[in-house]
Phi, psi and omega in degrees: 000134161340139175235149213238134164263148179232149180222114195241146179167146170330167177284156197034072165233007152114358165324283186307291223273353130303314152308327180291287226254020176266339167308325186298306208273329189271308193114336168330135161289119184279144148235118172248126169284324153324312153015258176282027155258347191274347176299292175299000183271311214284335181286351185289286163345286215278353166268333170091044164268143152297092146344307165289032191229089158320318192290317186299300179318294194285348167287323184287329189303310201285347195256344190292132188248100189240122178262120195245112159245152215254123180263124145054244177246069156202173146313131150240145192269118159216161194262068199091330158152354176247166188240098199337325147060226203267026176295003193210031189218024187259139159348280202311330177296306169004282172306326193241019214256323188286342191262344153274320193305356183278345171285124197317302215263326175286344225235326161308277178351292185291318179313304173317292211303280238288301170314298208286348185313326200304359186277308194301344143150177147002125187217150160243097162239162197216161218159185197243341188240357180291278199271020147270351185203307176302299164227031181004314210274344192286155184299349205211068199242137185221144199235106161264154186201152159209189181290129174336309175291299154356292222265348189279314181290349127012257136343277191324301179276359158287347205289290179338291179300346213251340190100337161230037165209180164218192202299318184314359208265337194324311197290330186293329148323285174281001162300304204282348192277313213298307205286335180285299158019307238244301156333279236252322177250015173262316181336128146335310222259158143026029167343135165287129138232213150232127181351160174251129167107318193291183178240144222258091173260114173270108185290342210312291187285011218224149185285171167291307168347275194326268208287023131318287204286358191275298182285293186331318163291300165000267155349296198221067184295000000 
């Protein structure tokens, strides 16, 4: 069987530019499972379901249709034969991405998909839920976290670049870092938490390099 890293940790703390290049250095297949919870935010959004409806989300949720294909070292999602890229990295998605992905019938749904990938081979994936629920079992579960400002000043400059901020925005940043935060480890359905057993990295202070070569020794001591 395929073997799987799960890499879990709050937003900007540094999961995806990590997880990519330990995929790069391994041979590992990259998965980000946030992804697909923001694919379903955004196609629900662009269908016009009311967000606040539980009931609506989780009826829309069993009908989404994703195609999962393997590009050089990752997954890749598309949507209609296409890939969605940053339509689903928008403010808006933002705002509205935690209160779906909190739902029972959606978050069984990403769970299906993310479990059936490992047929594709050797995976690193990343999530709020990967190695407490998704894949409890593998040997190689990891909690990135750093400091709120860190993580804020992060954001920011991704926002920046992406165009949908500007530099004066942080404390509006780390509000919103905060409030998923708040969120995400309040949910009923799969709360962040951090895994029982993984190991626990604080980045604030640390390069992308470090904790790259920090799991790949792990992994492959």
């Amino acid at each position: 069987m395929a073997n799987v890293i799960c890499v879990d940790g709050p937003a900007a703390s540094g999961k995806s530019t990590v997880s990519k290049a330990v995929a790069e250095k391994l041979g590992y297949l990259y998965v980000d499972s946030g992804a697909l919870y923001r694919i379903m935010t955004w196609l629900a959004l662009e269908a016009g379901v009311d967000t606040g409806k539980p009931e609506s989300i989780a009826e829309f949720a069993r009908d989404v249709d994703v195609a999962f294909v393997v590009k050089g070292c990752r997954v890749a999602y598309e949507v209609g034969g296409v890939e969605p890229g940053d339509r689903i990295r928008t403010p808006e998605i933002n705002r509205h991405v935690s209160p779906v992905s909190a739902l029972p019938d959606v978050r069984e749904r990403v769970t299906g998909w993310v479990r059936d990938m490992r047929r594709l081979g050797d995976l690193i994936v990343e999530g709020r839920d990967i190695g407490s629920v998704v894949y409890p079992d593998s040997p190689w579960r990891f909690y990135l976290d750093a400091d709120p400002e860190e993580r804020a000043r992060r954001r920011l400059v991704e926002d920046v670049a992406k165009g949908f901020a500007d530099q004066g925005a942080k404390e509006q940043v780390k509000a919103s870092l905060l409030n998923r935060d708040k969120i995400d480890s309040s949910r009923k359905t799969a709360p962040l938490v951090v895994p029982p057993g993984a190991t626990r990295i604080d980045t604030t202070a640390m390069t992308i390099a470090d904790v790259v070569d920090f799991i790949v020794s792990a992994v492959q001591p």
